[in-house]
MIDOSE-1310 file (N, C-alpha, C; in nm, 2 decimals, decimal comma, always signed):
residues 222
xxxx	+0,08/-0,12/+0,00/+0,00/+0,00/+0,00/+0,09/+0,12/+0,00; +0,17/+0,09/+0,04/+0,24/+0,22/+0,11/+0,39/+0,27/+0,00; +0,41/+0,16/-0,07/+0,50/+0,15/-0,21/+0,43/+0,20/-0,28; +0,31/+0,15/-0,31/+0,20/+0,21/-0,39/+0,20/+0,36/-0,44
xxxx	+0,18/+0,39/-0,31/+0,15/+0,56/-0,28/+0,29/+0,65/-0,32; +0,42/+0,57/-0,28/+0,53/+0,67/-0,32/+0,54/+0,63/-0,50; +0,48/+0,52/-0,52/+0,47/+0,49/-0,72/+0,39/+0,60/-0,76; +0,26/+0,56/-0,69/+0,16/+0,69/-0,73/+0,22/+0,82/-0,75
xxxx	+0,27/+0,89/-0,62/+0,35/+1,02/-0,64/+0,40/+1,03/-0,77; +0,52/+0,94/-0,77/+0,60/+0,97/-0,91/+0,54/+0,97/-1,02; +0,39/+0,88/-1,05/+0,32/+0,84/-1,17/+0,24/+1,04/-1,17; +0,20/+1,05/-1,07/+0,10/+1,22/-1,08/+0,21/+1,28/-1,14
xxxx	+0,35/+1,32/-1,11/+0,43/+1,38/-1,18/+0,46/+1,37/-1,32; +0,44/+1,23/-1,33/+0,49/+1,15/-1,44/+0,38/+1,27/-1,56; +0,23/+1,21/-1,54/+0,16/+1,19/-1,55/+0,12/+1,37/-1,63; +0,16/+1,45/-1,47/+0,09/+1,56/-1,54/+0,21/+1,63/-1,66
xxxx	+0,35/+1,64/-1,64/+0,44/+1,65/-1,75/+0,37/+1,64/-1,87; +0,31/+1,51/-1,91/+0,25/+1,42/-2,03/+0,15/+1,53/-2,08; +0,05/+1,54/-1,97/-0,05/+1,58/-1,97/-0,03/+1,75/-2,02; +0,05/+1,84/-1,96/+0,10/+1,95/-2,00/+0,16/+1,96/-2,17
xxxx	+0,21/+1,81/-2,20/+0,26/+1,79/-2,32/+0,19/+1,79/-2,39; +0,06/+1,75/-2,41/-0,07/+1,72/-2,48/-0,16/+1,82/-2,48; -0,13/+1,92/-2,42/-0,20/+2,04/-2,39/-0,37/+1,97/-2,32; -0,34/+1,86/-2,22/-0,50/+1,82/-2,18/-0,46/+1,93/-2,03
xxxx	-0,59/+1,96/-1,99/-0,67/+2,02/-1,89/-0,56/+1,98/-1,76; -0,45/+2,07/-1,73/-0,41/+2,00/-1,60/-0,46/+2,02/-1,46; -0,57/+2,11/-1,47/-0,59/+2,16/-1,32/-0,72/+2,00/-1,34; -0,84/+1,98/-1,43/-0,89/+1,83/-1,44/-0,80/+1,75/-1,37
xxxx	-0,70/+1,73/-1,44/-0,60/+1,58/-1,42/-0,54/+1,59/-1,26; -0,54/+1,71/-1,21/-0,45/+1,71/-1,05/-0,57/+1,71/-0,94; -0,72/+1,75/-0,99/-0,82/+1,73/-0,85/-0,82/+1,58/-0,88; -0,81/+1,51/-0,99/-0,83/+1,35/-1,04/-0,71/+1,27/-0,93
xxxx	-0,56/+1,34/-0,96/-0,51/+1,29/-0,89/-0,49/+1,27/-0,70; -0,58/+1,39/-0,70/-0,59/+1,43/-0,52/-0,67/+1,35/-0,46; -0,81/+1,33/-0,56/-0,91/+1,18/-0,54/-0,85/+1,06/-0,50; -0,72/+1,02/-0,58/-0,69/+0,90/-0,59/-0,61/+0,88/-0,49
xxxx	-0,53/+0,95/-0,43/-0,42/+0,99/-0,30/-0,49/+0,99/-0,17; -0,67/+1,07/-0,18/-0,75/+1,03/-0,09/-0,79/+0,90/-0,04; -0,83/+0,86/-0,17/-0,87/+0,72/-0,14/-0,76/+0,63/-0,09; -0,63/+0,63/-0,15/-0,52/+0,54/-0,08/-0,49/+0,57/+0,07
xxxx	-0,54/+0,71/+0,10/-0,47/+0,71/+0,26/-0,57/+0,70/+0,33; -0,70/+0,65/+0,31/-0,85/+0,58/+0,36/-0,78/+0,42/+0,39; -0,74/+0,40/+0,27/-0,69/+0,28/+0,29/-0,62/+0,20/+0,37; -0,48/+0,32/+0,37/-0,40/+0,27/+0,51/-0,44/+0,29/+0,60
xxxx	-0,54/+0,41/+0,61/-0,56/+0,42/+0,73/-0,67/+0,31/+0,75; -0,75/+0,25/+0,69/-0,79/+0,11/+0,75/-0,72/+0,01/+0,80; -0,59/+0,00/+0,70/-0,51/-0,11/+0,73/-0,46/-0,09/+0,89; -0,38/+0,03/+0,93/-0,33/+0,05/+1,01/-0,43/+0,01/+1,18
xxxx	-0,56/+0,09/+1,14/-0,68/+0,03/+1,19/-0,69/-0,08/+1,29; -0,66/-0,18/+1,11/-0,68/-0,36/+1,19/-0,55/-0,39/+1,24; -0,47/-0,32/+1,25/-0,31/-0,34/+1,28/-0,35/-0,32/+1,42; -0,34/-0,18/+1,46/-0,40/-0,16/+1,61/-0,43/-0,25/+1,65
xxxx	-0,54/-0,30/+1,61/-0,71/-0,40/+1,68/-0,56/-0,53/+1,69; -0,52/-0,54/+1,61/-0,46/-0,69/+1,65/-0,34/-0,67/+1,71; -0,25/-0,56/+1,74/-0,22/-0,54/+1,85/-0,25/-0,51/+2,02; -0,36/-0,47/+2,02/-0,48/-0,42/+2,11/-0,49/-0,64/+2,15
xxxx	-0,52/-0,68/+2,05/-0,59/-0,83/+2,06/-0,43/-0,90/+2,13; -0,35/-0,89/+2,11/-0,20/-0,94/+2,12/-0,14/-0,92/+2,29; -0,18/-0,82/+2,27/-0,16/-0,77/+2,43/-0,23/-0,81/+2,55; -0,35/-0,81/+2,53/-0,52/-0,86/+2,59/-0,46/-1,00/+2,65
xxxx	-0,44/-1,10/+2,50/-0,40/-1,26/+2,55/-0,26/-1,29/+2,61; -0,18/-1,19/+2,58/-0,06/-1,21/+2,67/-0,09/-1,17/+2,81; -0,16/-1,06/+2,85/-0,18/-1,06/+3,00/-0,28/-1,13/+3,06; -0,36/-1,19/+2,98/-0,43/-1,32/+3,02/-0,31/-1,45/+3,04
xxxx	-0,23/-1,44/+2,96/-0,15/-1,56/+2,99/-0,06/-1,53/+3,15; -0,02/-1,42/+3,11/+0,04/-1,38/+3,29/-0,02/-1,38/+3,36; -0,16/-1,38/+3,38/-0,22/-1,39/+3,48/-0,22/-1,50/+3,50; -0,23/-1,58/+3,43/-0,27/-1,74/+3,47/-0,13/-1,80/+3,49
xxxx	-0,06/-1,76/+3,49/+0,09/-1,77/+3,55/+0,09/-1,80/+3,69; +0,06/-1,63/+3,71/+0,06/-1,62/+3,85/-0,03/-1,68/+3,95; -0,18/-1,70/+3,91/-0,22/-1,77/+3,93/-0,21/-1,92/+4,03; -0,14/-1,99/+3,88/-0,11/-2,16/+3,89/-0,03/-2,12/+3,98
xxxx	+0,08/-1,99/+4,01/+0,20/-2,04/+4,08/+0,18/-2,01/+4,25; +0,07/-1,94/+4,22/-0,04/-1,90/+4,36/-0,11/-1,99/+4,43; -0,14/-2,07/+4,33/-0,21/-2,21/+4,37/-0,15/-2,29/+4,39; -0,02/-2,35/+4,34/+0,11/-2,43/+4,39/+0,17/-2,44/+4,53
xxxx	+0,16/-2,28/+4,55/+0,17/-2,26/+4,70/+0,09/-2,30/+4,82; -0,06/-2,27/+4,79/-0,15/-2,34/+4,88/-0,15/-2,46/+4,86; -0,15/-2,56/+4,76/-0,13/-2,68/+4,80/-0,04/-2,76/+4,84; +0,11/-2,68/+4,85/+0,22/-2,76/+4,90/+0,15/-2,68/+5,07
xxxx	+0,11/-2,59/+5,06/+0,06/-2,56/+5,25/-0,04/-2,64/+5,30; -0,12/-2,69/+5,19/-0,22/-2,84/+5,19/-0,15/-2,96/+5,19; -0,07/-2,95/+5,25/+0,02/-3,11/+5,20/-0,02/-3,16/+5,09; -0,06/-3,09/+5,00/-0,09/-3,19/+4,88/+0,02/-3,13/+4,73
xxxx	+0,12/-3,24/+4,72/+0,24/-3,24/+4,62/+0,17/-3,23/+4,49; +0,05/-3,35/+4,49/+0,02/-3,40/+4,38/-0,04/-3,30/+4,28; -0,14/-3,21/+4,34/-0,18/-3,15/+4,34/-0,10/-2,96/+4,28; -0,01/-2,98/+4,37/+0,10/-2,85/+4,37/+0,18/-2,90/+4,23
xxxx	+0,18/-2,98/+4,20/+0,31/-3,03/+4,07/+0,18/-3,01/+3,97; +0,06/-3,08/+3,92/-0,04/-3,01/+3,88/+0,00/-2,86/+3,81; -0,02/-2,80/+3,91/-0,04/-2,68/+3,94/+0,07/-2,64/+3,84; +0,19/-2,66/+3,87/+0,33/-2,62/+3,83/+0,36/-2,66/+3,70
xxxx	+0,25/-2,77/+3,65/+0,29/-2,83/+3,52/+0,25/-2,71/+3,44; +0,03/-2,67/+3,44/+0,08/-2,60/+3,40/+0,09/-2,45/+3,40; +0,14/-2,43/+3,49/+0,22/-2,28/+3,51/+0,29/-2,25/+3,37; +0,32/-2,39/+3,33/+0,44/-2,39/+3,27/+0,43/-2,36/+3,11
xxxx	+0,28/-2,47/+3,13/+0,20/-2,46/+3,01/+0,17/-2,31/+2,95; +0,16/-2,26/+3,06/+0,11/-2,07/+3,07/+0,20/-2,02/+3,01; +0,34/-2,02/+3,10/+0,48/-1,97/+3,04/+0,52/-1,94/+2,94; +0,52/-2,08/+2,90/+0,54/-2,06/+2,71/+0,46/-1,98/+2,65
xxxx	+0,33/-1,99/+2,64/+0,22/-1,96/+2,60/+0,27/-1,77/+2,63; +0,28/-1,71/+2,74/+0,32/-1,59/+2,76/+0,39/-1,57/+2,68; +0,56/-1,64/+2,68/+0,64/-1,59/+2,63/+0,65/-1,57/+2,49; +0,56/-1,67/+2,40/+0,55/-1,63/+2,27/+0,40/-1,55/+2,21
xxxx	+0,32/-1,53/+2,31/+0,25/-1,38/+2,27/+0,32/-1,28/+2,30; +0,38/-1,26/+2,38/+0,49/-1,13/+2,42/+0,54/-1,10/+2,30; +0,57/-1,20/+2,21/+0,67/-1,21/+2,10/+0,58/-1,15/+1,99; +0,46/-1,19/+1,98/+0,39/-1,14/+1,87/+0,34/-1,04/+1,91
xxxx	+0,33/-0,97/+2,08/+0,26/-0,85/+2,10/+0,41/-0,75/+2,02; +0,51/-0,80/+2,06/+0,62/-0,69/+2,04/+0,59/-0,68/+1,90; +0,58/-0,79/+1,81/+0,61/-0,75/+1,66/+0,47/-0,70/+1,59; +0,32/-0,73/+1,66/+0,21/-0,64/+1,60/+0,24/-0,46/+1,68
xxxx	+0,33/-0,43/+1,75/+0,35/-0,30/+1,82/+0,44/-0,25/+1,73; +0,54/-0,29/+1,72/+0,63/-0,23/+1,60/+0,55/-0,23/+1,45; +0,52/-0,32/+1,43/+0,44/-0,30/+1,29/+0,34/-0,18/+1,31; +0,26/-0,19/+1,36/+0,18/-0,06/+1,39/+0,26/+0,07/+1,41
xxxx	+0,37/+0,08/+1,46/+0,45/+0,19/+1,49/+0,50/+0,22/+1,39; +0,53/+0,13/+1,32/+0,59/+0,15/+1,18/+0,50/+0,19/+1,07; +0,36/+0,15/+1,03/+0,24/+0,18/+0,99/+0,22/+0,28/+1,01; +0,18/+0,37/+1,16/+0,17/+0,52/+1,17/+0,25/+0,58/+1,12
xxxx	+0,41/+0,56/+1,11/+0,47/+0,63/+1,15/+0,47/+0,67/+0,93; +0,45/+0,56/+0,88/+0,42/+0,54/+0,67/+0,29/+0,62/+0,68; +0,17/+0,63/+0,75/+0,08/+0,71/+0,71/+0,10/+0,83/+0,76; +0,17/+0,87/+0,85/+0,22/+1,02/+0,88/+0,29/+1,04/+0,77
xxxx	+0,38/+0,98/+0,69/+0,41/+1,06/+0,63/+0,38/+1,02/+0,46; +0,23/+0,96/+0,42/+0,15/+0,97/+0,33/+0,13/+1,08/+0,33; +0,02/+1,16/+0,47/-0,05/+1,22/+0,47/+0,03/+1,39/+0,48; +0,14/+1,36/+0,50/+0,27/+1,48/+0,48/+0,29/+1,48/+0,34
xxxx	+0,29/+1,41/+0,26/+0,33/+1,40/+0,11/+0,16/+1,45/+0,06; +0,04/+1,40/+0,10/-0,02/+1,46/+0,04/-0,09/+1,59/+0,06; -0,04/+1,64/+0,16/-0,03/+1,84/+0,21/+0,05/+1,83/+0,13; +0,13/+1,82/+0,09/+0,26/+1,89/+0,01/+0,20/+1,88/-0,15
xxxx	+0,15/+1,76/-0,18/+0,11/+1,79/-0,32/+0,00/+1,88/-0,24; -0,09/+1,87/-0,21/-0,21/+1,94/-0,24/-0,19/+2,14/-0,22; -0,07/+2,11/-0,16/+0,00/+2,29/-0,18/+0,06/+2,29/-0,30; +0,12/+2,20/-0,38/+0,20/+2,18/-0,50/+0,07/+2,20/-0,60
xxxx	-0,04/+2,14/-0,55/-0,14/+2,15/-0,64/-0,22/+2,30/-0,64; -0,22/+2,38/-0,55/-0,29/+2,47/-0,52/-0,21/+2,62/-0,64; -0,07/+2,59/-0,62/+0,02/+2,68/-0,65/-0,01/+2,62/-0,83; -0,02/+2,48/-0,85/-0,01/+2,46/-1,00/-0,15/+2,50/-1,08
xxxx	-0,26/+2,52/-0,96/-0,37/+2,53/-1,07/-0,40/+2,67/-1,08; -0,31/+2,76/-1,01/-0,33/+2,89/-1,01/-0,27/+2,95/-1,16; -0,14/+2,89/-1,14/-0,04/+2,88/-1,29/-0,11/+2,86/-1,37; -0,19/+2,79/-1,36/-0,21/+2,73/-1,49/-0,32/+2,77/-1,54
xxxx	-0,44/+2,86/-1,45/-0,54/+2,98/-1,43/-0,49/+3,10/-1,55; -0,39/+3,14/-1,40/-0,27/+3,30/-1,49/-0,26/+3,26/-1,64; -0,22/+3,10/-1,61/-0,15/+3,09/-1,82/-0,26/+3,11/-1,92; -0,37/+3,07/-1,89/-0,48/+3,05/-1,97/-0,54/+3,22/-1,98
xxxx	-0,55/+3,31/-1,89/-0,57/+3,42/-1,91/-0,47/+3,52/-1,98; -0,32/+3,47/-2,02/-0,24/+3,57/-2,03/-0,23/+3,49/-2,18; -0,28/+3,37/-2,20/-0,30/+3,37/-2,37/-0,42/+3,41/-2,38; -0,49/+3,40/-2,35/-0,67/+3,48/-2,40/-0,63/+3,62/-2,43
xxxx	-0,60/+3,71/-2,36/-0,54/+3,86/-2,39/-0,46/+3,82/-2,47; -0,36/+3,77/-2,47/-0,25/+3,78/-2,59/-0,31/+3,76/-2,75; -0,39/+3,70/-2,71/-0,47/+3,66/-2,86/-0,56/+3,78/-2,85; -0,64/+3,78/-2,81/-0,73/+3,90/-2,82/-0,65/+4,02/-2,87
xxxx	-0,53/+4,09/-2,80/-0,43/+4,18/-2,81/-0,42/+4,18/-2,94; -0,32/+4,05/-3,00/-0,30/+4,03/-3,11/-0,34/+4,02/-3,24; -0,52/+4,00/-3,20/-0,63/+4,02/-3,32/-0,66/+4,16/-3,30; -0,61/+4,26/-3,19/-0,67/+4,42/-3,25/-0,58/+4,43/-3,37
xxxx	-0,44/+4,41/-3,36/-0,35/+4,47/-3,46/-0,33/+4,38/-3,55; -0,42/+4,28/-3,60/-0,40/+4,23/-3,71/-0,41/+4,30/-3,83; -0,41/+4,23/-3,99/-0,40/+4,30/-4,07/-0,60/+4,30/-4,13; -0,63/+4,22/-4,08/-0,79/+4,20/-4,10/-0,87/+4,33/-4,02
xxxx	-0,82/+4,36/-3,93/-0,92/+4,44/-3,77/-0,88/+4,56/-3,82; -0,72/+4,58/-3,87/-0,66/+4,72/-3,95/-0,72/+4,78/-4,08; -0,80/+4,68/-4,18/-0,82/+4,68/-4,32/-1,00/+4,70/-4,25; -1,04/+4,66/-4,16/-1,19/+4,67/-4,13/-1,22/+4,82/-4,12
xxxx	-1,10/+4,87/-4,05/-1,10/+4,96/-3,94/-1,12/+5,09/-4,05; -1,00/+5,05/-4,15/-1,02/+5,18/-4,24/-1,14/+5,21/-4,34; -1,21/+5,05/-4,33/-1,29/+5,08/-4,50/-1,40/+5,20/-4,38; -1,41/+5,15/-4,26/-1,50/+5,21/-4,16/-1,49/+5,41/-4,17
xxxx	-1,38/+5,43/-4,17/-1,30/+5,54/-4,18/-1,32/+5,61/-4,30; -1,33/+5,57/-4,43/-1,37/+5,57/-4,56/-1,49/+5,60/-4,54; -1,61/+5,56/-4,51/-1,73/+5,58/-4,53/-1,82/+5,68/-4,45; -1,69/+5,66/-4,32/-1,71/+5,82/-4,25/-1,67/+5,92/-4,33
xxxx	-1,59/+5,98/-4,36/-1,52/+6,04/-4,48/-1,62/+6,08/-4,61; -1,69/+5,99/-4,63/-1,78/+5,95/-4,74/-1,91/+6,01/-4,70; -1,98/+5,98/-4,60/-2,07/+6,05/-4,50/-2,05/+6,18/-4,49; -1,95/+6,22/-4,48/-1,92/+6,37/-4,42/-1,89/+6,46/-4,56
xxxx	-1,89/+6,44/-4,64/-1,85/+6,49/-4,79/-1,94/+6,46/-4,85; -2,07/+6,34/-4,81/-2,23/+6,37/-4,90/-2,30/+6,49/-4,78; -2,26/+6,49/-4,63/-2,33/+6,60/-4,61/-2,33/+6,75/-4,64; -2,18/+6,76/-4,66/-2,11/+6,90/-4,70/-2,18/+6,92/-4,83
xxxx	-2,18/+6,85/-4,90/-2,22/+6,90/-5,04/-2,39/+6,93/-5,06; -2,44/+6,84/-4,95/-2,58/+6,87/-4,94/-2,64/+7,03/-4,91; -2,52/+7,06/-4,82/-2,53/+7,14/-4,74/-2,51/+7,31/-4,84; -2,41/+7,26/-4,92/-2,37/+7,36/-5,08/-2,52/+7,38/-5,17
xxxx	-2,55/+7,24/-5,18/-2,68/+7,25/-5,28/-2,81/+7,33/-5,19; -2,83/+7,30/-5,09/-2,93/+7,39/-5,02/-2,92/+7,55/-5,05; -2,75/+7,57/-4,96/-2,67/+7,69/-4,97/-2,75/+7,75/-5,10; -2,74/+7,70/-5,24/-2,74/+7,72/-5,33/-2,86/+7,74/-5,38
xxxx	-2,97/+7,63/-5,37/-3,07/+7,70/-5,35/-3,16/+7,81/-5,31; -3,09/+7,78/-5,17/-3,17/+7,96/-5,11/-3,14/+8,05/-5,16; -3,00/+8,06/-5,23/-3,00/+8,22/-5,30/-3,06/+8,24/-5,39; -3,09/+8,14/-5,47/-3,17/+8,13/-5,63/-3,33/+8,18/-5,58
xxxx	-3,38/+8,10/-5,49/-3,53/+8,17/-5,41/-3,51/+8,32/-5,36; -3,39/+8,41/-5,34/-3,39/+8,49/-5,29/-3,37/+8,61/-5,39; -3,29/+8,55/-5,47/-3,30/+8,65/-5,59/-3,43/+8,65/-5,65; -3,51/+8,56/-5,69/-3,67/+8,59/-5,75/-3,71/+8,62/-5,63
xxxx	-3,74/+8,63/-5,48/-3,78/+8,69/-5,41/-3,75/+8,86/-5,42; -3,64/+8,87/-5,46/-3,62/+9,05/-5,48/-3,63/+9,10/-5,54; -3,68/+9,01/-5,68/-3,73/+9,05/-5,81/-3,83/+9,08/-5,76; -3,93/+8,97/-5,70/-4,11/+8,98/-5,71/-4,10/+9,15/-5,63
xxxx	-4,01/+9,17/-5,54/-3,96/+9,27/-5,45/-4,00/+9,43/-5,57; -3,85/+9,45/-5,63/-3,89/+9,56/-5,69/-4,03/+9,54/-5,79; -4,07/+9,45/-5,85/-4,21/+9,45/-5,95/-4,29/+9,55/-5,83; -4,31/+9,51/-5,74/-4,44/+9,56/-5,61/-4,36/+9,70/-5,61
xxxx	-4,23/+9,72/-5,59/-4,20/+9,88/-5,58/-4,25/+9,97/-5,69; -4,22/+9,90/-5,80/-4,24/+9,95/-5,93/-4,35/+10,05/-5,91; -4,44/+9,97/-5,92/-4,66/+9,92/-5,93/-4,67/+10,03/-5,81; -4,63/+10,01/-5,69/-4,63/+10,13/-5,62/-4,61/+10,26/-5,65
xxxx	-4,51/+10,28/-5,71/-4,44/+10,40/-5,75/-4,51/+10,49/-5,85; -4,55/+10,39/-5,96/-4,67/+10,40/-6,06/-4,80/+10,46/-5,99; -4,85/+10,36/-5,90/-4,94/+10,43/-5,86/-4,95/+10,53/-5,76; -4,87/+10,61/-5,66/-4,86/+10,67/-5,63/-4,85/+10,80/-5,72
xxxx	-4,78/+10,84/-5,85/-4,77/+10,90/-5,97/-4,92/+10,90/-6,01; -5,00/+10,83/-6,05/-5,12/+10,86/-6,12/-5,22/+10,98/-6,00; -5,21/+10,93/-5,86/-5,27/+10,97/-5,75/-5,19/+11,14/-5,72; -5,13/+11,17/-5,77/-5,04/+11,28/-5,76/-4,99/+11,29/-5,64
xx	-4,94/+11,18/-5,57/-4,91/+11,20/-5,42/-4,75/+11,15/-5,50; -4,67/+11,19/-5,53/-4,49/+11,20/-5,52/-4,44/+11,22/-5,46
């Protein structure tokens, strides 16, 4: 399990390089890999678990076996104080029976305690390797945020000053230009009209002075 997990490491590194190479989605591929690092340290930490429990179980039957040690050897005594040998040798057989029996759970409480100790000691530092990626990962998906926005602008940037957005820009400019030189001229032809209306207005003008003038003359008023 625990080989596994330092394979794993190297394979997420492996993995996202590739991944970077291919231009696939790396901040996808690194919550993918944070899943997978979760679930393995569920794992140990079950294993470690049943490790406990059966050193917990290890320990239990060995002081059951000392007890019954001391026991038999408690009882040996009162029946040599009972005059009874037969009885006391009994007793001492098995003490003895017990003995062994202690001395080789002792044996496997020591080696389920170290194993366990050893177990914590590989998931403390799973769970130190995966803080570390998961700040490795924190710092990589921000990068990799920034990179995606500083090509978006760069492209965008780079399509104002193309030669398409430059060639748009002017025909635009042209027809302002074009716009502004049919209104000027509009503005001539009006110009030009009013005066034409204003000269036959000054005509119709003196005819009425005329007619006036006339008639005032016939009326003798000059």
């Amino acid at each position: 399990m625990f080989k596994f997990f330092k394979r794993m490491k190297t394979v997420v590194e492996s993995e996202l390089n590739s991944a970077l190479d291919k231009a696939e989605d790396p901040v996808k591929m690194l919550d993918q890999f944070m899943r997978d690092m979760e679930e393995d340290i569920r794992e140990a930490e079950s294993a470690v678990a049943k490790q406990i429990a059966n050193e917990k179980m290890m320990l239990r039957k060995y002081e059951d076996a000392k007890k019954m040690v001391e026991k038999r050897d408690e009882q040996a005594i009162k029946a040599i104080e009972a005059g009874n040998d037969d009885l006391a040798k009994r007793a001492l057989e098995d003490k003895k029976a017990h003995q062994q029996s202690a001395d080789s759970l002792k044996e496997s409480y020591d080696r389920a305690k170290q194993d366990s100790t050893s177990l914590r000691t590989k998931l403390d530092e799973m769970k130190a390797e995966y803080q570390e990626m998961k700040l490795k990962k924190d710092s990589l998906k921000a990068r990799a945020e920034s990179a995606k926005t500083r090509t978006k602008m760069n492209r965008t940037l780079s399509g104002i000053g193309s030669d398409e957005s430059k060639q748009g820009f002017e025909r635009m400019e042209e027809k302002v230009l074009k716009f502004e030189a049919e209104a000027e001229t509009s503005e001539d032809l009006r110009q030009s009209n009013r005066s034409l209306d204003d000269e036959f207005e000054a005509l119709e003008k003196n005819d009425v002075d005329d007619e006036l003038a006339a008639l005032k003359k016939k009326l003798g008023k000059e």
